[in-house]
N, CA, C, O and CB atoms as a CASP TS submission, in Angstrom:
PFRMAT TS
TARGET T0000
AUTHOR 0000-0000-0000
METHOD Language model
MODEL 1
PARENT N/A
ATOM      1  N   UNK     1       7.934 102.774-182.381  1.00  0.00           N
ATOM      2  CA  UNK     1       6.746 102.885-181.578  1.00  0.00           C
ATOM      3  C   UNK     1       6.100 104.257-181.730  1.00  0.00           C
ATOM      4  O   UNK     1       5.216 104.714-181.005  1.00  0.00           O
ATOM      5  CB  UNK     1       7.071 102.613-180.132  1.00  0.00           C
ATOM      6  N   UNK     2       6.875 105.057-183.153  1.00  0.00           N
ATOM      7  CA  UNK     2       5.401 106.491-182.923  1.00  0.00           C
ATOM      8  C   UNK     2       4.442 105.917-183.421  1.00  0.00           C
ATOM      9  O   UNK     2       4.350 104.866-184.056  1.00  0.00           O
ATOM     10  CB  UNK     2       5.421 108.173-183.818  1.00  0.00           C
ATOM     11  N   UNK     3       3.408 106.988-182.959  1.00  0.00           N
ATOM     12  CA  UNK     3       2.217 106.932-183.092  1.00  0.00           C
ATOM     13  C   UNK     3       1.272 106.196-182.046  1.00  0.00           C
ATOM     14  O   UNK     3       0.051 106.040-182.058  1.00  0.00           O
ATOM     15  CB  UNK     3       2.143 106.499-184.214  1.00  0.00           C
ATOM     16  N   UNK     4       2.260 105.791-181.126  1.00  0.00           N
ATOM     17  CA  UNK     4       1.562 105.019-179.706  1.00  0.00           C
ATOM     18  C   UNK     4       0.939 106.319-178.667  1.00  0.00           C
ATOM     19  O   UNK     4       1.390 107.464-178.698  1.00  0.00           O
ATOM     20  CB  UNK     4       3.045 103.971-178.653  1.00  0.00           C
ATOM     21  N   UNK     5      -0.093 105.896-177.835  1.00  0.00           N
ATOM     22  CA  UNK     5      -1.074 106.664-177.623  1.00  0.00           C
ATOM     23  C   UNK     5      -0.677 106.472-175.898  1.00  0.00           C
ATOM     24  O   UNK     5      -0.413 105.310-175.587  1.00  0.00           O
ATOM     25  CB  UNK     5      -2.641 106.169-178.368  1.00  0.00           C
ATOM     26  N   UNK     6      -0.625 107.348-174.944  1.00  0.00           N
ATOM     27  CA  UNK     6      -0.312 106.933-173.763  1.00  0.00           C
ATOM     28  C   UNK     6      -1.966 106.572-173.006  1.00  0.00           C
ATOM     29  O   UNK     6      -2.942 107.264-173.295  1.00  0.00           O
ATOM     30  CB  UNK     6       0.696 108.169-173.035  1.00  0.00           C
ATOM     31  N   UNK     7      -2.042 105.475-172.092  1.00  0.00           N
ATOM     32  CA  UNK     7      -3.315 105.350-171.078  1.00  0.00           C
ATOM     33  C   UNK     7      -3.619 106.169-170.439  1.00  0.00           C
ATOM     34  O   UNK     7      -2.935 107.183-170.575  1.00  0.00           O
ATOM     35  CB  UNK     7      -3.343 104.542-170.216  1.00  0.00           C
ATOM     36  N   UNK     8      -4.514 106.219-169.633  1.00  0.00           N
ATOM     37  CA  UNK     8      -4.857 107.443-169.005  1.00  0.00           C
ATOM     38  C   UNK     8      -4.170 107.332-167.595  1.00  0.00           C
ATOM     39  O   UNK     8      -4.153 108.239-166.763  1.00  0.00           O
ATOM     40  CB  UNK     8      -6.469 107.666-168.944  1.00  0.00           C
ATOM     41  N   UNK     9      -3.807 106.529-167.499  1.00  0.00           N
ATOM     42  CA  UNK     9      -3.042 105.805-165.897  1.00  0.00           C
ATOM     43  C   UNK     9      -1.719 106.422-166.344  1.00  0.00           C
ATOM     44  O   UNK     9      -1.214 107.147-165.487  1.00  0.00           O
ATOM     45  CB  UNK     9      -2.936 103.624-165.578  1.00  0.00           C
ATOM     46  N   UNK    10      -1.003 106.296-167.549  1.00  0.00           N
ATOM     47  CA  UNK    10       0.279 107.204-167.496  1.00  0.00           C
ATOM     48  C   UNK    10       0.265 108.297-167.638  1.00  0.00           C
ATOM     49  O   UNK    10       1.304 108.869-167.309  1.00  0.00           O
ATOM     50  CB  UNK    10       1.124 107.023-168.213  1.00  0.00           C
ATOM     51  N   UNK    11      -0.667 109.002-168.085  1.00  0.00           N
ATOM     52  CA  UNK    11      -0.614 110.653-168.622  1.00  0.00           C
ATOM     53  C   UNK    11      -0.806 111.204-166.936  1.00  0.00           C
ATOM     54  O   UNK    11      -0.022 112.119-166.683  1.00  0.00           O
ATOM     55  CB  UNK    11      -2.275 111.285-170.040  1.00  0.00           C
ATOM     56  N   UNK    12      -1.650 110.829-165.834  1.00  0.00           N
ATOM     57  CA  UNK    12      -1.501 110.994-164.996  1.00  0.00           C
ATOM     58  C   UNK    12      -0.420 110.599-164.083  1.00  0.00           C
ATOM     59  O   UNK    12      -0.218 111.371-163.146  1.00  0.00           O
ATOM     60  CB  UNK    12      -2.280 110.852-164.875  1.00  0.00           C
ATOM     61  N   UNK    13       0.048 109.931-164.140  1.00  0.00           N
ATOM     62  CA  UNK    13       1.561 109.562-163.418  1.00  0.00           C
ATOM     63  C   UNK    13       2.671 110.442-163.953  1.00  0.00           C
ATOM     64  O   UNK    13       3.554 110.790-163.170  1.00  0.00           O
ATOM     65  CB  UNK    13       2.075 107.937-163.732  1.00  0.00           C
ATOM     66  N   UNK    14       2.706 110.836-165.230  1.00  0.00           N
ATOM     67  CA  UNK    14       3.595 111.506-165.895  1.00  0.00           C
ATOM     68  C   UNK    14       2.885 113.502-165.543  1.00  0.00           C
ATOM     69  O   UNK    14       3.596 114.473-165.800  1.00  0.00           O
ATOM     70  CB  UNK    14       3.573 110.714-167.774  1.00  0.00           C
ATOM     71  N   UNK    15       1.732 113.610-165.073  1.00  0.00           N
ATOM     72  CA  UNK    15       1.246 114.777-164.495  1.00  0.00           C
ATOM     73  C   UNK    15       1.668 114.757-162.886  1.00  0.00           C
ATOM     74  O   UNK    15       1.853 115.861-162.374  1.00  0.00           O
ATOM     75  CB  UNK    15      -0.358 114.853-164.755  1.00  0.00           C
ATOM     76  N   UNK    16       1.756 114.119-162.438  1.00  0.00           N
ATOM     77  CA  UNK    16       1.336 113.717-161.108  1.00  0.00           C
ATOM     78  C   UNK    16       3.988 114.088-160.895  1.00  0.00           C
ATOM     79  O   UNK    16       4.480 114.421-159.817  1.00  0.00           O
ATOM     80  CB  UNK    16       0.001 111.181-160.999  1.00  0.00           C
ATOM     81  N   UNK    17       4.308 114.005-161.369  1.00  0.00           N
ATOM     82  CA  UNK    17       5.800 113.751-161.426  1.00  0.00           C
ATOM     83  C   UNK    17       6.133 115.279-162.148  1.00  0.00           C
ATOM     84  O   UNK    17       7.277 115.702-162.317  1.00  0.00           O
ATOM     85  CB  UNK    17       6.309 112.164-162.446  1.00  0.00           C
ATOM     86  N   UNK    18       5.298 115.766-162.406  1.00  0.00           N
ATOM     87  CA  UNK    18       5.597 117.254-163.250  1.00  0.00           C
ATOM     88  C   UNK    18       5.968 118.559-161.732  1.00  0.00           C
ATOM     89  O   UNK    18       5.698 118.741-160.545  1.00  0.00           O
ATOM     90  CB  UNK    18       3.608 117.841-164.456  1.00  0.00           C
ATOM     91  N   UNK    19       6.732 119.148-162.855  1.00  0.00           N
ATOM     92  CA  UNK    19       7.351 120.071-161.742  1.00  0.00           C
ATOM     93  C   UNK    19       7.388 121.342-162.257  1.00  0.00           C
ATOM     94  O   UNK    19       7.528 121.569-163.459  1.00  0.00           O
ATOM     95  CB  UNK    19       8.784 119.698-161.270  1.00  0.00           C
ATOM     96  N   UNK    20       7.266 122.212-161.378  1.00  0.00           N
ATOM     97  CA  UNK    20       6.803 123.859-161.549  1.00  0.00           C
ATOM     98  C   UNK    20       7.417 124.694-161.057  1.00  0.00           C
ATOM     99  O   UNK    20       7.681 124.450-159.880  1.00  0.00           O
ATOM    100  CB  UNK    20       5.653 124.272-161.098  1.00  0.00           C
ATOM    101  N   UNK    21       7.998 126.140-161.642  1.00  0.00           N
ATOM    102  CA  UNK    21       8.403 126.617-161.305  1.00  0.00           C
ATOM    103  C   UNK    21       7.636 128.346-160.965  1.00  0.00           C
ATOM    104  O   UNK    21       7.319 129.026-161.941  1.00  0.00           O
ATOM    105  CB  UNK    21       9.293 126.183-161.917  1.00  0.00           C
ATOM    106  N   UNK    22       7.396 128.933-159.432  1.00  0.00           N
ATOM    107  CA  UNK    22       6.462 129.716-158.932  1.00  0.00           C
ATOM    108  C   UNK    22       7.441 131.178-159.172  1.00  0.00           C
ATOM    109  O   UNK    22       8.402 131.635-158.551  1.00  0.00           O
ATOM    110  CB  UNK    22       5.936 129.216-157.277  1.00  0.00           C
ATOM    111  N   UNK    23       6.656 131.654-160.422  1.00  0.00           N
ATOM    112  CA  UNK    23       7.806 132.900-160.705  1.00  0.00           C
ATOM    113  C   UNK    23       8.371 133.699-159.782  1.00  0.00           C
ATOM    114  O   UNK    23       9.525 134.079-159.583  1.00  0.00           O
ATOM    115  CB  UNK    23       7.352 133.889-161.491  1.00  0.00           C
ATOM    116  N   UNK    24       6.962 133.946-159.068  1.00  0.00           N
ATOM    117  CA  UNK    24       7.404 135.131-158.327  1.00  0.00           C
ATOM    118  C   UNK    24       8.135 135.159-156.962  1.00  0.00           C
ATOM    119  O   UNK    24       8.555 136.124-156.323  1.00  0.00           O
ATOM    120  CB  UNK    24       6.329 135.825-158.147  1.00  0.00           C
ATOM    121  N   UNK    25       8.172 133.690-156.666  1.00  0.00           N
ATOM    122  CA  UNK    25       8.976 133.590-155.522  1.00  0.00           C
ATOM    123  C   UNK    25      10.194 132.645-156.004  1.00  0.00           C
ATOM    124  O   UNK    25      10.592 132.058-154.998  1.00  0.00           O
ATOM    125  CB  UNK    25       8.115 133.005-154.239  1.00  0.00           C
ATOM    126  N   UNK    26      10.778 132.346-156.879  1.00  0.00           N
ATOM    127  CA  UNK    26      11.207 131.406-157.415  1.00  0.00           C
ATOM    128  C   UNK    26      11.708 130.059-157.080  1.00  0.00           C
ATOM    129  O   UNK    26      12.781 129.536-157.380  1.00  0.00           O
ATOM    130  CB  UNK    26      11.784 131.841-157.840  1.00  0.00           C
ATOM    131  N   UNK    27      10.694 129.598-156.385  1.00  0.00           N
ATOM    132  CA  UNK    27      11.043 128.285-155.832  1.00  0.00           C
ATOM    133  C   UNK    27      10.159 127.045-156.350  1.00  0.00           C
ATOM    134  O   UNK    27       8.932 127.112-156.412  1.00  0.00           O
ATOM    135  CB  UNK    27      10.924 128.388-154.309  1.00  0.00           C
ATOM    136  N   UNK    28      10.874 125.946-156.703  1.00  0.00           N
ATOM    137  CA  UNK    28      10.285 125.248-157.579  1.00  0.00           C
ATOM    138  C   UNK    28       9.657 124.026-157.122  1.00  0.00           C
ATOM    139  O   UNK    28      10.331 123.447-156.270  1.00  0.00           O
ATOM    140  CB  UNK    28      11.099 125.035-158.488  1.00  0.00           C
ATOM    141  N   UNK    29       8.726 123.543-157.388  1.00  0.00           N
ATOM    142  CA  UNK    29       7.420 122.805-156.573  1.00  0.00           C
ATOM    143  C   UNK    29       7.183 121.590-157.601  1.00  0.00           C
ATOM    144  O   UNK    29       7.203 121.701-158.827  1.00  0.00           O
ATOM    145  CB  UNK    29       5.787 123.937-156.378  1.00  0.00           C
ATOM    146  N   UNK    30       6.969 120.487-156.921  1.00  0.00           N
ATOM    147  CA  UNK    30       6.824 119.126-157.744  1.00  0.00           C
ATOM    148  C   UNK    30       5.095 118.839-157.060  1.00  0.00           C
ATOM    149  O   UNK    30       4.800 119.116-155.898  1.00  0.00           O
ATOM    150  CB  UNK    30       8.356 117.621-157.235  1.00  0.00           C
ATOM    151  N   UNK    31       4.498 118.473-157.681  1.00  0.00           N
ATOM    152  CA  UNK    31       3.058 117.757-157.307  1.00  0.00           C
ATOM    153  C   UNK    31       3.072 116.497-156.589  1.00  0.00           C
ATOM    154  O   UNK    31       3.534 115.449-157.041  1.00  0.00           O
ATOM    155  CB  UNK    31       2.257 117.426-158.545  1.00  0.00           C
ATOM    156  N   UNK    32       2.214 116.751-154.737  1.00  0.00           N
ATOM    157  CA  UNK    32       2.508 115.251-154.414  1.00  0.00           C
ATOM    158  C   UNK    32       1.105 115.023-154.449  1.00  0.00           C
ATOM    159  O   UNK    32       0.983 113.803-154.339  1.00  0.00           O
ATOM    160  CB  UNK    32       3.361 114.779-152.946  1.00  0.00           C
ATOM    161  N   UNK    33      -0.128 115.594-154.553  1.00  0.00           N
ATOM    162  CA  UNK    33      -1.236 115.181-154.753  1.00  0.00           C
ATOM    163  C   UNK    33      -2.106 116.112-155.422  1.00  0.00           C
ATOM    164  O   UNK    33      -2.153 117.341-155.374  1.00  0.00           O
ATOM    165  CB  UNK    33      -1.666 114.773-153.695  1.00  0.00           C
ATOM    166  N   UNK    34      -2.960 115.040-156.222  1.00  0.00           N
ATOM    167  CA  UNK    34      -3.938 115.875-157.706  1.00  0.00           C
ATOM    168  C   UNK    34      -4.876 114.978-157.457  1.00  0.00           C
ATOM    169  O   UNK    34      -4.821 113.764-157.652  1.00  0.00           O
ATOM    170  CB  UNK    34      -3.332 115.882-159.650  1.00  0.00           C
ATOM    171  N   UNK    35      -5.946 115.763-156.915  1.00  0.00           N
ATOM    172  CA  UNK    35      -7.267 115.480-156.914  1.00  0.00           C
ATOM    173  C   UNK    35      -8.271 116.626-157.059  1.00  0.00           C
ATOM    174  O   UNK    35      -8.214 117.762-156.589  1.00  0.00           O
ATOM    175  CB  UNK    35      -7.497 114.812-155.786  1.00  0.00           C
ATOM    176  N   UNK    36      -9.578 115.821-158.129  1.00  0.00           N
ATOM    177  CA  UNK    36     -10.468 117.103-158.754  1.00  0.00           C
ATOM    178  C   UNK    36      -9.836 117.951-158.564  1.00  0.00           C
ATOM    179  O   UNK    36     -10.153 118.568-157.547  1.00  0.00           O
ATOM    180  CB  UNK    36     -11.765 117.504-158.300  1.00  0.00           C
ATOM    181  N   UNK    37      -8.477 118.572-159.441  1.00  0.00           N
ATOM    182  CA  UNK    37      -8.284 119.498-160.241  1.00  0.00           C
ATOM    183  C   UNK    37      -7.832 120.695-159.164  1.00  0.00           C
ATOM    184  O   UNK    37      -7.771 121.902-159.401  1.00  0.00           O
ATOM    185  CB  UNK    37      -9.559 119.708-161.168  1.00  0.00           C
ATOM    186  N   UNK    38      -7.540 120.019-157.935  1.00  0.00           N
ATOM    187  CA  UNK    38      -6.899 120.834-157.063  1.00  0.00           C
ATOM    188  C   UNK    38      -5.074 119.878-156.540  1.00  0.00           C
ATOM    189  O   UNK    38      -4.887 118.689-156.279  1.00  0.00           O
ATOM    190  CB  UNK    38      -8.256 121.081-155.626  1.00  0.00           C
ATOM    191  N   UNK    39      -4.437 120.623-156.562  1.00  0.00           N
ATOM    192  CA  UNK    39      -2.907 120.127-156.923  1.00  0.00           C
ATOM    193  C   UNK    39      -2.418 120.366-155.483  1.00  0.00           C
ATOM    194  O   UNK    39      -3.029 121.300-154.963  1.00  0.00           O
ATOM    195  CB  UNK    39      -1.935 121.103-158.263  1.00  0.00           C
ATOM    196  N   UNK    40      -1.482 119.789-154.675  1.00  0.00           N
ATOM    197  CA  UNK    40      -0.645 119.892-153.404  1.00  0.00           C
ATOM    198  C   UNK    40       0.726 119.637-154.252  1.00  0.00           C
ATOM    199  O   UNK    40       1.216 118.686-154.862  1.00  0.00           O
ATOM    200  CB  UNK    40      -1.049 118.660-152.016  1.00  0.00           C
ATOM    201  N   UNK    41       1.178 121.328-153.898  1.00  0.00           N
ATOM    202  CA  UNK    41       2.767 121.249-154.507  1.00  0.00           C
ATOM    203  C   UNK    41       3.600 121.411-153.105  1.00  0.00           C
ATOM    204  O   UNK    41       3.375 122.130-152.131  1.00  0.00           O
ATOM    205  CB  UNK    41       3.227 122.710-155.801  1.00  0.00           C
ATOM    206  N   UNK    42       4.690 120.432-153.382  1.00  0.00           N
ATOM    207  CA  UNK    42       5.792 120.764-152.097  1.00  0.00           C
ATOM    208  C   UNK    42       7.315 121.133-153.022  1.00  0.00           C
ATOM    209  O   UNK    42       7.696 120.705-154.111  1.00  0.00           O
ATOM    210  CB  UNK    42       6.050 119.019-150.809  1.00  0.00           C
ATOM    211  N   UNK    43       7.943 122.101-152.060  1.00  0.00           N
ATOM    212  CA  UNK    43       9.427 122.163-152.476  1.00  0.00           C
ATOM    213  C   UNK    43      10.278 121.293-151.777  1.00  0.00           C
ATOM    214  O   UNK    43       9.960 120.261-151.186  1.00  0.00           O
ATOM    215  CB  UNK    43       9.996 123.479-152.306  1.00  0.00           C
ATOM    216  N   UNK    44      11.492 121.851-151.908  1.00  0.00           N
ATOM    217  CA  UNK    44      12.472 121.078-151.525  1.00  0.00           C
ATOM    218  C   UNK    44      12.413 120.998-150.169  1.00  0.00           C
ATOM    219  O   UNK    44      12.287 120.007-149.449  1.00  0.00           O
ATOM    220  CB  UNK    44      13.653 121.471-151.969  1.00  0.00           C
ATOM    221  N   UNK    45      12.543 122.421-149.838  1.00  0.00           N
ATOM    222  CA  UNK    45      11.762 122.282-148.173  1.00  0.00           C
ATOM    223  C   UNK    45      10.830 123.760-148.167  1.00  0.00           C
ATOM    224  O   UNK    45      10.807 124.686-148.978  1.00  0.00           O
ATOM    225  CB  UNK    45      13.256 122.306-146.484  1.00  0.00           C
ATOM    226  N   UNK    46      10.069 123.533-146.858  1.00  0.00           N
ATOM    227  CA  UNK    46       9.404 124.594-146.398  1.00  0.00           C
ATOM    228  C   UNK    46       8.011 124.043-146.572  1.00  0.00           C
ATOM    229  O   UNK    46       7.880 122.833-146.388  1.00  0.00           O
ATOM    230  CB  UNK    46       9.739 125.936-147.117  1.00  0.00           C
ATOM    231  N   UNK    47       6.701 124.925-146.979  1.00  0.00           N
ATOM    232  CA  UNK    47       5.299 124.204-146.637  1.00  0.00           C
ATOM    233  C   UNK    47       5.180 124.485-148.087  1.00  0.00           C
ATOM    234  O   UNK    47       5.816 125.222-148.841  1.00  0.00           O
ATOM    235  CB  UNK    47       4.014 124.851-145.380  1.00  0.00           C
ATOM    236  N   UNK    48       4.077 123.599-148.271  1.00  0.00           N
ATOM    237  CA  UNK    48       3.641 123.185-149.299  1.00  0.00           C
ATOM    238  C   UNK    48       2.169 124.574-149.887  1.00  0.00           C
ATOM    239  O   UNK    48       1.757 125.530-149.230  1.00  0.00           O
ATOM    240  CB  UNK    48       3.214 121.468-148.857  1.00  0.00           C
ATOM    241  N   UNK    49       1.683 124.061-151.491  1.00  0.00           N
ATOM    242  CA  UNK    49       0.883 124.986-151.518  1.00  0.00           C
ATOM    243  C   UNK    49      -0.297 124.374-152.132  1.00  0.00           C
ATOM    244  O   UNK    49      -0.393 123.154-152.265  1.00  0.00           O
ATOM    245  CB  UNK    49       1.407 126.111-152.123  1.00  0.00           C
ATOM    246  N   UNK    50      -1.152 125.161-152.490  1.00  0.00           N
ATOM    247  CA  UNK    50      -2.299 124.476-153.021  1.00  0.00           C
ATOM    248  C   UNK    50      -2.797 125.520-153.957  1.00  0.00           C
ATOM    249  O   UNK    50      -3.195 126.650-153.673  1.00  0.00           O
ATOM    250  CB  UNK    50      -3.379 123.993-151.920  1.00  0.00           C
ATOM    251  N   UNK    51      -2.683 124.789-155.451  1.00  0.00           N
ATOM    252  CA  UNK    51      -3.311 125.191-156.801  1.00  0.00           C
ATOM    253  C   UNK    51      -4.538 124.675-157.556  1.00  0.00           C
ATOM    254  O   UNK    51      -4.568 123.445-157.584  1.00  0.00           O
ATOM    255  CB  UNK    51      -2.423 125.010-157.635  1.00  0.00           C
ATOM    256  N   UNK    52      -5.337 125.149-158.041  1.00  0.00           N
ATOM    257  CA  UNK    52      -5.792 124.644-159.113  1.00  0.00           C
ATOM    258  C   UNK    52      -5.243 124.497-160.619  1.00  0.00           C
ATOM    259  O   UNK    52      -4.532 125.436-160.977  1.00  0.00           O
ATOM    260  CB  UNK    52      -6.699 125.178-159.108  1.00  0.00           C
ATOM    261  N   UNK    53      -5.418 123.662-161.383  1.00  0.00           N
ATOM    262  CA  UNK    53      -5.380 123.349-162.749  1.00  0.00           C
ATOM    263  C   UNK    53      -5.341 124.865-163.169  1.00  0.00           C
ATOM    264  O   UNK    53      -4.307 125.477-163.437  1.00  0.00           O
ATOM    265  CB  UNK    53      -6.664 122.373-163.339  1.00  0.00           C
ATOM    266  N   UNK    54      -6.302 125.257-163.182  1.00  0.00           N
ATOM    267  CA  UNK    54      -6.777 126.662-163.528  1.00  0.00           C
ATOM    268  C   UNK    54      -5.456 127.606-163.585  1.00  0.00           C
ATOM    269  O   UNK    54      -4.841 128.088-164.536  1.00  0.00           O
ATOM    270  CB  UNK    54      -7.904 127.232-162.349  1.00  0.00           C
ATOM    271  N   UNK    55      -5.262 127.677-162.107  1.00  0.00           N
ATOM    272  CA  UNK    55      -3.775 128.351-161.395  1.00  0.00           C
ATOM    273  C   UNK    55      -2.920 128.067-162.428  1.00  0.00           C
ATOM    274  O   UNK    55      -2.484 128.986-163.122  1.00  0.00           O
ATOM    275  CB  UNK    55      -3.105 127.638-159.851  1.00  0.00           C
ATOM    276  N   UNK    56      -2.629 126.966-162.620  1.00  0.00           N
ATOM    277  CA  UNK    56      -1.200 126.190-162.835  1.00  0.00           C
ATOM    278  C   UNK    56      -1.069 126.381-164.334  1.00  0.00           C
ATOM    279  O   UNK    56       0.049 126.171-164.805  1.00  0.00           O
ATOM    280  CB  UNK    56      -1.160 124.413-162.363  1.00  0.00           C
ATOM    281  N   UNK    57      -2.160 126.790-165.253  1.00  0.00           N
ATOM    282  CA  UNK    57      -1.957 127.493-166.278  1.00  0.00           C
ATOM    283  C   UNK    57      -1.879 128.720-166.399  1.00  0.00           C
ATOM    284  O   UNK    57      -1.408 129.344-167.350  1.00  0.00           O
ATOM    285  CB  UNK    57      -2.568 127.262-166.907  1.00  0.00           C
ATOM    286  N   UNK    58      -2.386 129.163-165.334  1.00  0.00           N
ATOM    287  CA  UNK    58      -1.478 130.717-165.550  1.00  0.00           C
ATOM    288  C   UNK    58       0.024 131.133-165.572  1.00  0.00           C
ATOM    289  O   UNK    58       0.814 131.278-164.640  1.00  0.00           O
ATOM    290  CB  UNK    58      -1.806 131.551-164.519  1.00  0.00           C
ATOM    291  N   UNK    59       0.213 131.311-167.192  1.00  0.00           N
ATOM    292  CA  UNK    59       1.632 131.504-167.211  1.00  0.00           C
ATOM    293  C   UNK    59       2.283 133.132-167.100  1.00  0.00           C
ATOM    294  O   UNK    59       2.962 133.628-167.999  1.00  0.00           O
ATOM    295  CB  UNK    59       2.057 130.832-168.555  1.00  0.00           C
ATOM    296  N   UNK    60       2.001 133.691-166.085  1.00  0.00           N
ATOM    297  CA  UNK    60       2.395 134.804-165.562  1.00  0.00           C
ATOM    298  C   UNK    60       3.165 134.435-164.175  1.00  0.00           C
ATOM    299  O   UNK    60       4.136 134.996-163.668  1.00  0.00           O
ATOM    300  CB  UNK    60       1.190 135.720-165.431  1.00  0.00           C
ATOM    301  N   UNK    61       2.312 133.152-163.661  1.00  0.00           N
ATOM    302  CA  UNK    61       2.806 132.339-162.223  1.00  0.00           C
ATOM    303  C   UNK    61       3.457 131.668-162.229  1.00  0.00           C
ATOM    304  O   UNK    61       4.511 131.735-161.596  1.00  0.00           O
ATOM    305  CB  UNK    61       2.171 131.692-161.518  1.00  0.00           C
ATOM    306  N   UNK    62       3.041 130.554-163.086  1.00  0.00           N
ATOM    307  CA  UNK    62       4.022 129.282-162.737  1.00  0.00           C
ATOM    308  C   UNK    62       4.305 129.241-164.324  1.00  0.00           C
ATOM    309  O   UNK    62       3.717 129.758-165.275  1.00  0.00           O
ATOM    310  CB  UNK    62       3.242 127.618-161.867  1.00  0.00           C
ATOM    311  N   UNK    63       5.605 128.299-164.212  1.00  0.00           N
ATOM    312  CA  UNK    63       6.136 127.588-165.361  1.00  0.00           C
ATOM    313  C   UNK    63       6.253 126.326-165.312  1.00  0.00           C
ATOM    314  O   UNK    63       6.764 125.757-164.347  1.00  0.00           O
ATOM    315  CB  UNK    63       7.241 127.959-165.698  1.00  0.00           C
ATOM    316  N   UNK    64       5.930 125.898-166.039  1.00  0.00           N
ATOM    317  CA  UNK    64       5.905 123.667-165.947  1.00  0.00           C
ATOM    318  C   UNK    64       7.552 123.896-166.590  1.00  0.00           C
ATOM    319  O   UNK    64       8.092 124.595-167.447  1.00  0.00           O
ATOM    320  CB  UNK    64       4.177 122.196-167.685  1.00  0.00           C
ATOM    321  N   UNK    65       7.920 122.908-165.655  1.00  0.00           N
ATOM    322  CA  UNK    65       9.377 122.640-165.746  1.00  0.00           C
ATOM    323  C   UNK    65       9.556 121.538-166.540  1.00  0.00           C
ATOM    324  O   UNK    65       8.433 121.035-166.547  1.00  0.00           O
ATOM    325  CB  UNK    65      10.043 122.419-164.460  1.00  0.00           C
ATOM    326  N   UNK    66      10.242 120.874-167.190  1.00  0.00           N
ATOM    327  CA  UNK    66      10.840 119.503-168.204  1.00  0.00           C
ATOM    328  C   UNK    66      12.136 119.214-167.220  1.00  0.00           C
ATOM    329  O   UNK    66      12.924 118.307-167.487  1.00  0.00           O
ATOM    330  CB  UNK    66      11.438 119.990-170.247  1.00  0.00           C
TER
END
C-alpha cells in the first residue's frame, strides 16, 4: 500500500491525537480541540493551554512528540 495518500478526515484525526512536549516547563500536552488554527492542549492533569499553529511550530517551545 505505498504510495497511498491519506484523506483529509485522517490527517486531521492523526493531528488532532498528536502530542507535545512544552520545553520550558516540561510537561507534555495532547490536543483536545483544533479549530481555525487555534489548538486546546491538556496534560495529564492541571489546566489546559491555548496555542496557535504558529506557536506550535516554534521549535524553541514545543516539541511534537511520536
Amino acid at each position: 500500500m505505498s504510495g497511498m495518500t491519506d484523506s483529509a478526515a485522517v490527517r486531521r484525526i492523526n493531528e488532532q491525537c498528536a502530542r507535545y512536549l512544552h520545553k520550558p516547563s516540561g510537561v507534555r500536552y495532547h490536543i483536545a480541540y483544533s479549530i481555525g488554527g487555534l489548538n486546546e492542549l491538556h496534560p495529564i492533569s492541571g489546566p489546559c493551554k491555548y496555542a496557535s499553529d504558529a506557536n506550535l511550530a516554534n521549535t524553541e517551545i514545543w516539541s511534537k512528540l511520536q
